[in-house]
C-alpha positions as CSV (number, residue, x, y, z in Angstrom):
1,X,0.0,0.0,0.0
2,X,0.7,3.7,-0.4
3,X,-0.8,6.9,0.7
4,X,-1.5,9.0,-2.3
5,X,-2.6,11.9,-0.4
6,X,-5.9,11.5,0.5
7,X,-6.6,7.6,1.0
8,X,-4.2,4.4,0.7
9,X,-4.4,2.9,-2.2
10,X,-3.5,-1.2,-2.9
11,X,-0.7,-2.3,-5.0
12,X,-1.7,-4.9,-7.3
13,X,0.9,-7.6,-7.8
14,X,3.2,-8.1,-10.6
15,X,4.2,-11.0,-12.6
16,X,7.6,-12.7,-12.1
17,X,10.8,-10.5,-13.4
18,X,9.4,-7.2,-12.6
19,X,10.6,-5.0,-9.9
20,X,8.7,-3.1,-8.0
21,X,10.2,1.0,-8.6
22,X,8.8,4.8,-7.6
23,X,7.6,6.9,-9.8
24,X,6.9,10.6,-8.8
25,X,5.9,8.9,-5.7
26,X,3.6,6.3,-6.9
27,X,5.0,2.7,-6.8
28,X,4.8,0.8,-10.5
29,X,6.4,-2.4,-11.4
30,X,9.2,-2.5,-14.2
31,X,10.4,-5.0,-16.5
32,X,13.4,-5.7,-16.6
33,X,15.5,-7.5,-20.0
34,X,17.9,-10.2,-18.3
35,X,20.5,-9.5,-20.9
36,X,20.7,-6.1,-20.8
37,X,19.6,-4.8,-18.2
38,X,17.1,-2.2,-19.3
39,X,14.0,-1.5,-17.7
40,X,10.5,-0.5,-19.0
41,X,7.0,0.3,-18.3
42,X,3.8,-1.9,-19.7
43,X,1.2,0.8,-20.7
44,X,-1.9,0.4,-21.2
45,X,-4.0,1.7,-23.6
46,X,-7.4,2.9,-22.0
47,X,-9.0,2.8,-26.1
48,X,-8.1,-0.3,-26.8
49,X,-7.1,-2.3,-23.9
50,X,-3.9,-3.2,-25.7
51,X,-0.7,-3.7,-23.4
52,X,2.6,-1.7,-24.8
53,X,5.8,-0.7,-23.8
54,X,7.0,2.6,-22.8
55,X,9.8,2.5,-25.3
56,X,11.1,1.0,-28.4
57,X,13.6,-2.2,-27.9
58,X,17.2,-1.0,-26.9
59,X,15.8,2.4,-25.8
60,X,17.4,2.9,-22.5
61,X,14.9,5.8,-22.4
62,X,11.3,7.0,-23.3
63,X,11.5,9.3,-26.1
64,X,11.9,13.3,-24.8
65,X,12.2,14.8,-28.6
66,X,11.7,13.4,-32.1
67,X,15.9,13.4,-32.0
68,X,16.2,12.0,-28.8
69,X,19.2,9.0,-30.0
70,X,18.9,7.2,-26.3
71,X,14.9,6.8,-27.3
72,X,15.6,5.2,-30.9
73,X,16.5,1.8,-29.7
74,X,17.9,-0.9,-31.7
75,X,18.0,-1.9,-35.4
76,X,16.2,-5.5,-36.3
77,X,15.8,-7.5,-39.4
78,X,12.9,-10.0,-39.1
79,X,14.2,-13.6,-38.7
80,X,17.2,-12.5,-38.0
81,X,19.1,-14.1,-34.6
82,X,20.5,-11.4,-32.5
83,X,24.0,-11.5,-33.5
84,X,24.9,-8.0,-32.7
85,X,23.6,-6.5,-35.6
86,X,21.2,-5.1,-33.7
87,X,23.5,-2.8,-31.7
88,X,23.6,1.1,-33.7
89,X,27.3,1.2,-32.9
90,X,28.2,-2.6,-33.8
91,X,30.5,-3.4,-36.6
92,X,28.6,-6.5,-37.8
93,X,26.5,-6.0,-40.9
Protein backbone atom coordinates (compact mmCIF):
# COMPACT_ATOMS: atom_id res chain seq x y z
CA UNK A 1 0.00 0.00 0.00
CA UNK A 2 0.73 3.70 -0.40
CA UNK A 3 -0.83 6.87 0.67
CA UNK A 4 -1.47 9.00 -2.25
CA UNK A 5 -2.57 11.88 -0.38
CA UNK A 6 -5.93 11.46 0.46
CA UNK A 7 -6.57 7.63 1.05
CA UNK A 8 -4.17 4.44 0.70
CA UNK A 9 -4.36 2.91 -2.17
CA UNK A 10 -3.48 -1.16 -2.92
CA UNK A 11 -0.70 -2.26 -5.01
CA UNK A 12 -1.70 -4.86 -7.33
CA UNK A 13 0.85 -7.62 -7.78
CA UNK A 14 3.19 -8.07 -10.61
CA UNK A 15 4.20 -11.02 -12.57
CA UNK A 16 7.63 -12.75 -12.09
CA UNK A 17 10.77 -10.48 -13.36
CA UNK A 18 9.40 -7.22 -12.57
CA UNK A 19 10.55 -4.98 -9.95
CA UNK A 20 8.72 -3.07 -7.99
CA UNK A 21 10.24 0.98 -8.59
CA UNK A 22 8.79 4.81 -7.64
CA UNK A 23 7.64 6.92 -9.79
CA UNK A 24 6.88 10.61 -8.78
CA UNK A 25 5.90 8.91 -5.72
CA UNK A 26 3.62 6.31 -6.93
CA UNK A 27 4.99 2.70 -6.77
CA UNK A 28 4.82 0.85 -10.47
CA UNK A 29 6.36 -2.39 -11.43
CA UNK A 30 9.21 -2.48 -14.16
CA UNK A 31 10.35 -5.03 -16.52
CA UNK A 32 13.37 -5.72 -16.64
CA UNK A 33 15.46 -7.51 -19.97
CA UNK A 34 17.91 -10.25 -18.26
CA UNK A 35 20.53 -9.46 -20.85
CA UNK A 36 20.70 -6.10 -20.81
CA UNK A 37 19.57 -4.81 -18.18
CA UNK A 38 17.10 -2.21 -19.34
CA UNK A 39 14.01 -1.53 -17.67
CA UNK A 40 10.50 -0.52 -18.99
CA UNK A 41 7.01 0.27 -18.33
CA UNK A 42 3.81 -1.93 -19.68
CA UNK A 43 1.19 0.83 -20.68
CA UNK A 44 -1.93 0.39 -21.22
CA UNK A 45 -4.03 1.74 -23.61
CA UNK A 46 -7.44 2.88 -22.02
CA UNK A 47 -9.03 2.80 -26.08
CA UNK A 48 -8.06 -0.33 -26.76
CA UNK A 49 -7.14 -2.27 -23.94
CA UNK A 50 -3.87 -3.20 -25.75
CA UNK A 51 -0.70 -3.69 -23.39
CA UNK A 52 2.60 -1.67 -24.81
CA UNK A 53 5.80 -0.69 -23.80
CA UNK A 54 7.04 2.56 -22.78
CA UNK A 55 9.83 2.52 -25.28
CA UNK A 56 11.07 1.02 -28.37
CA UNK A 57 13.57 -2.24 -27.87
CA UNK A 58 17.19 -1.03 -26.92
CA UNK A 59 15.77 2.44 -25.77
CA UNK A 60 17.42 2.88 -22.46
CA UNK A 61 14.94 5.79 -22.41
CA UNK A 62 11.29 7.01 -23.27
CA UNK A 63 11.55 9.32 -26.09
CA UNK A 64 11.88 13.27 -24.80
CA UNK A 65 12.24 14.81 -28.55
CA UNK A 66 11.73 13.43 -32.13
CA UNK A 67 15.94 13.45 -32.00
CA UNK A 68 16.19 12.01 -28.82
CA UNK A 69 19.23 9.01 -29.98
CA UNK A 70 18.86 7.21 -26.32
CA UNK A 71 14.93 6.83 -27.34
CA UNK A 72 15.61 5.21 -30.90
CA UNK A 73 16.51 1.82 -29.73
CA UNK A 74 17.93 -0.92 -31.69
CA UNK A 75 18.00 -1.93 -35.37
CA UNK A 76 16.15 -5.50 -36.34
CA UNK A 77 15.78 -7.50 -39.36
CA UNK A 78 12.92 -9.98 -39.13
CA UNK A 79 14.18 -13.56 -38.71
CA UNK A 80 17.23 -12.49 -38.05
CA UNK A 81 19.10 -14.14 -34.59
CA UNK A 82 20.49 -11.42 -32.45
CA UNK A 83 23.96 -11.48 -33.46
CA UNK A 84 24.94 -8.03 -32.72
CA UNK A 85 23.58 -6.51 -35.61
CA UNK A 86 21.17 -5.14 -33.67
CA UNK A 87 23.51 -2.78 -31.67
CA UNK A 88 23.65 1.09 -33.72
CA UNK A 89 27.34 1.16 -32.90
CA UNK A 90 28.22 -2.55 -33.82
CA UNK A 91 30.51 -3.39 -36.64
CA UNK A 92 28.59 -6.51 -37.80
CA UNK A 93 26.54 -6.02 -40.90
Amino acid sequence: QYWNGTAWVIVAAGTTGQRLTNLNGVPIWTNIDPTSGLMWQDITSSATGKIWMDRNLGASQVATSSNDADAYGDLYQWGRAADGHESRTSSTT
